[in-house]
KEVEXDO-5611 format. One record per residue (C-alpha): residue in three letters; x, y, z. Coordinates in steps of 0.2 Angstrom, whole numbers, plus 5000, padded with zeros to 4 digits. Each point is the difference from the previous one (the first is absolute). Example, Ala and Ser with C-alpha at 12.3 -4.5 7.8 and 13.67 -1.06 7.14 Angstrom:
  resn  east  north    up
   ALA  5062   4978  5039
   SER  5006   5017  4997
This chain:
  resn  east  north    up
   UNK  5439   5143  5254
   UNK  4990   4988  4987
   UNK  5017   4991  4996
   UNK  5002   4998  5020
   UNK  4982   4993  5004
   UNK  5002   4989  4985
   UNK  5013   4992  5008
   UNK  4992   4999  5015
   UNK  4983   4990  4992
   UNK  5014   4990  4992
   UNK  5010   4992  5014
   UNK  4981   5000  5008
   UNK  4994   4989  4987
   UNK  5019   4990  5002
   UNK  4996   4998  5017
   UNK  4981   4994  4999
   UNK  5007   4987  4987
   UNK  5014   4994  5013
   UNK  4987   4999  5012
   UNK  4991   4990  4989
   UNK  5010   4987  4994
   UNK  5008   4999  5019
   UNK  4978   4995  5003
   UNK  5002   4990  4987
   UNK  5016   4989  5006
   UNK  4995   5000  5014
   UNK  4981   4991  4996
   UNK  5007   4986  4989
   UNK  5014   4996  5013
   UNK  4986   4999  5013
   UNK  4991   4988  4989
   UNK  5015   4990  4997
   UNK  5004   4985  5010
   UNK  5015   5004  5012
   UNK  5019   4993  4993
   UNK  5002   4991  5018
   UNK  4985   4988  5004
   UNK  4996   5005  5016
   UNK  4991   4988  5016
   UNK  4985   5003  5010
   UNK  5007   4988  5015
   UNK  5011   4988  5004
   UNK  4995   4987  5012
   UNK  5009   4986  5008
   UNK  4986   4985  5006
   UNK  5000   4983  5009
   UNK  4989   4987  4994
   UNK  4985   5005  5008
   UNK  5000   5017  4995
   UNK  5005   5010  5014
   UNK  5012   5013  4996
   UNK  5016   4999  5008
   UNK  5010   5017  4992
   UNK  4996   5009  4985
   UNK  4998   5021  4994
   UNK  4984   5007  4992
   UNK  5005   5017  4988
   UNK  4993   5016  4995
   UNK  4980   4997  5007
   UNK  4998   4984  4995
   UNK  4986   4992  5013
   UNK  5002   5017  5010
   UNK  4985   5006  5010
   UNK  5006   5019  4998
   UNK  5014   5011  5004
   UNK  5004   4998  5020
   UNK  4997   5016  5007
   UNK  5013   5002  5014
   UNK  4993   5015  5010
   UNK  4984   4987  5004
   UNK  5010   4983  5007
   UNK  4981   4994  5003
   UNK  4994   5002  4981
   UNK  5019   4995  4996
   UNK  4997   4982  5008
   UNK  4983   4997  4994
   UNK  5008   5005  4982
   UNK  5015   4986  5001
   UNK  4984   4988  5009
   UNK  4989   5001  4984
   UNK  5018   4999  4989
   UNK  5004   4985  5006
   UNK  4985   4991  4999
   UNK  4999   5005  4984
   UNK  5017   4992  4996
   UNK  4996   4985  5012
   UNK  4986   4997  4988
   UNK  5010   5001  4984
   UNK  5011   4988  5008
   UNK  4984   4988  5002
   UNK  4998   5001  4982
   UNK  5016   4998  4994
   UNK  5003   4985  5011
   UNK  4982   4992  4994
   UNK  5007   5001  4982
   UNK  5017   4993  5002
   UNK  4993   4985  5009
   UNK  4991   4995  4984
   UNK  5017   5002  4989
   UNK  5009   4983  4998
   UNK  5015   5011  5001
   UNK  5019   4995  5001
   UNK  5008   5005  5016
   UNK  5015   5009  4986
   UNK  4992   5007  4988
   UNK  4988   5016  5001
   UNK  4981   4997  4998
   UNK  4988   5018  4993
   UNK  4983   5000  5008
   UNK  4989   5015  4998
   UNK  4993   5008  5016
   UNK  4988   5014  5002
   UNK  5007   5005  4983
   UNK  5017   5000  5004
   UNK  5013   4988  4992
   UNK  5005   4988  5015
   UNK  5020   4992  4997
   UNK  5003   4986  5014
   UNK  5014   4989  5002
   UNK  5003   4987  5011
   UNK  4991   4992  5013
   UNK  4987   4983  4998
   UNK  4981   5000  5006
   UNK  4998   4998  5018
   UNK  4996   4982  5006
   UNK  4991   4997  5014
   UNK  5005   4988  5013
   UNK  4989   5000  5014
   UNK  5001   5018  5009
   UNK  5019   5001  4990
   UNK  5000   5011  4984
   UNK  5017   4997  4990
   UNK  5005   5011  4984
   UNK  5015   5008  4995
   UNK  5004   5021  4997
   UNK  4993   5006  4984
   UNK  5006   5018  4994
   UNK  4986   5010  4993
   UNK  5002   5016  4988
   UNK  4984   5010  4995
   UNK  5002   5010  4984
   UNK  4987   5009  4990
   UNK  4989   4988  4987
   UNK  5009   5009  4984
   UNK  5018   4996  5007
   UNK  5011   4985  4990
   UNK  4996   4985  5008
   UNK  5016   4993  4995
   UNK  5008   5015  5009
   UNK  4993   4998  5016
   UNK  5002   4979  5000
   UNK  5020   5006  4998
   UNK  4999   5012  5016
   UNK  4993   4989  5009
   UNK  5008   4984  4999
   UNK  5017   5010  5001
   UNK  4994   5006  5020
   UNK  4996   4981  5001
   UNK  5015   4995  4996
   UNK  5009   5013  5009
   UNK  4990   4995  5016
   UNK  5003   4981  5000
   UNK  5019   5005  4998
   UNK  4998   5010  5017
   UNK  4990   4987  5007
   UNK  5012   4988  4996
   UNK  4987   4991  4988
   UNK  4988   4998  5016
   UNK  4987   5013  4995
   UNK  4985   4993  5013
   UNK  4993   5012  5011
   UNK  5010   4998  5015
   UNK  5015   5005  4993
   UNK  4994   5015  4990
   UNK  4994   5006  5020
   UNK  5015   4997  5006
   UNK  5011   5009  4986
   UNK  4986   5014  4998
   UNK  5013   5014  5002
   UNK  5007   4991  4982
   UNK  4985   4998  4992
   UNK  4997   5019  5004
   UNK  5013   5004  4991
   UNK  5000   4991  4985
   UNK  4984   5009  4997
   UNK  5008   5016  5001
   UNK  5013   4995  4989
   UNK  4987   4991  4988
   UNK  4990   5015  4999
   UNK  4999   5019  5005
   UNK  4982   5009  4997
   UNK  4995   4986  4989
   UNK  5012   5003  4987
   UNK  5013   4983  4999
   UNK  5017   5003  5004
   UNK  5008   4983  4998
   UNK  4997   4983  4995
   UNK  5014   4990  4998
   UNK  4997   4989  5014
   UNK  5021   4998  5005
   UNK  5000   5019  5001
   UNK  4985   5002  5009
   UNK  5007   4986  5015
   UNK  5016   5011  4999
   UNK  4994   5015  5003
   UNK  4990   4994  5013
   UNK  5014   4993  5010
   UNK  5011   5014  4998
   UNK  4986   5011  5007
   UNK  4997   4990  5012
   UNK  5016   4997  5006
   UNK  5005   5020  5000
   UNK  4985   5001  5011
   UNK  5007   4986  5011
   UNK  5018   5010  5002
   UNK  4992   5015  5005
   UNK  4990   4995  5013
   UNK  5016   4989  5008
   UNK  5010   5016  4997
   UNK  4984   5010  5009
   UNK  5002   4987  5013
   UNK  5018   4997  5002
   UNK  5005   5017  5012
   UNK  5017   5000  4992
   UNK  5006   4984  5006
   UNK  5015   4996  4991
   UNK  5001   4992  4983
   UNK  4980   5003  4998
   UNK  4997   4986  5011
   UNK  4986   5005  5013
   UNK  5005   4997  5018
   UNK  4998   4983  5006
   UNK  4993   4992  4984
   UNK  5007   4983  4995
   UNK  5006   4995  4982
   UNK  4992   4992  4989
   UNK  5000   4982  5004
   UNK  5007   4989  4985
   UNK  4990   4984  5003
   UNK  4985   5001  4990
   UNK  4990   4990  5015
   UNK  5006   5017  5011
   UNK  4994   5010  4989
   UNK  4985   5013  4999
   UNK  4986   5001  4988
   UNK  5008   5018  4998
   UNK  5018   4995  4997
   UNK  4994   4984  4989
   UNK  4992   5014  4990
   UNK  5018   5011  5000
   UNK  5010   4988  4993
   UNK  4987   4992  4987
   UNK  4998   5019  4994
   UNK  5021   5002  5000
   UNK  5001   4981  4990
   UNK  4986   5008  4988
   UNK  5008   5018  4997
   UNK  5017   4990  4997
   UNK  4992   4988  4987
   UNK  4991   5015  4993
   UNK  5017   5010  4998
   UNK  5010   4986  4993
   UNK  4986   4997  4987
   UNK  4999   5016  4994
   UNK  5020   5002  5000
   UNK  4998   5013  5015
């Protein structure tokens, strides 16, 4: 009986030092820096500010959790949340206009104690009642992340969104290829951790996402007309004066993914 409950106050005393050490661990991982730097948002803004796409992650600029049994407290939540991010926003847009920035290289300003990456874009110029600026991409990151880092994520999303823009990256054509940009945010990012940044890859991926999506809504649509050919829709013109915004847009994405596979020996 002694040799058995000495035993027992020794794999006690085991365990408590496990427990411990596992306390320990845990406290000077928790007071490390995490291994992937990790972004707060990721905004894409024309010249005067106004956010045409972007993501917020985790509670950044959150008003609260939305409670979803009260739809009325739900909506006055989201109300107070985007006001508050309209308003960081404001901010960020009052400091990049006082940055003498190149429209291809990424610019750092500091906002509400947060490190602010921009790439792109010029100041706005007013002429008469016309404002003209081109799309900045905007990432917001915590004040003790690598600058350097950040510049590097966000000029790779430039760069991959003037390839999908065909080099046109002004506000009219971001709106009217919203769906892409969309996209390349997902791919960009996912919860604020960075997934990619090469900026052929990124492009890629979103064209090959997008045209899947594509296919399966023409497959959804088609009601098994032969050859996957929905009844009574005409083939693609081959005169580029005949063509469609959307089929212009097909075939530059087919000519892009061809010069993307022979350069990478695909």
């Amino acid at each position: 009986e002694i040799c058995q409950l000495n035993w027992k106050v020794l794999t006690s005393s085991k365990a408590v030092g496990v427990v411990d050490q596992r306390k320990a661990m845990t406290s000077i991982s928790s007071s490390l820096p995490p291994l992937l730097p990790t972004i707060d948002a990721i905004l894409v803004l024309d010249g005067d500010g106004n956010r045409l796409a972007g993501k917020y992650y985790e509670n950044f600029l959150s008003a609260g959790p939305i409670p979803f049994s009260d739809p009325k407290k739900a909506a006055e939540i989201r109300a107070s949340t985007e006001e508050l991010r309209a308003a960081f926003e404001r901010q960020v847009q009052a400091k990049v206009n006082n940055v003498a920035a190149r429209s291809d290289a990424a610019e750092v300003v500091a906002v509400a104690g947060k490190t602010v990456v921009f790439c792109g874009g010029s100041s706005t110029i007013n002429t008469g009642n016309v404002s003209t600026g081109d799309v900045r991409v905007v990432l917001v990151g915590m004040n003790t992340e690598s600058e350097l880092v950040l510049a590097h994520y966000t000029e790779g999303i430039y760069q991959a969104l003037s390839h999908l823009m065909g080099g046109v990256t002004d506000r009219g054509m971001v709106l009217d290829n919203l769906e892409l940009v969309l996209l390349l945010i997902d791919e960009h990012c996912d919860g604020g951790i960075i997934l990619e940044t090469d900026p052929n890859r990124l492009a890629g991926s979103v064209l090959l996402r997008d045209e899947h999506e594509q296919n399966e809504i023409a497959n959804s649509n088609t009601g098994g007309a032969p050859g996957g050919q929905a009844s009574g829709s005409m083939s693609m013109p081959t005169n580029m004066g005949e063509m469609t915004i959307a089929q212009a847009l097909k075939q530059a994405r087919n000519q892009f993914l061809t010069n993307i596979g022979s350069r990478d020996g695909m």
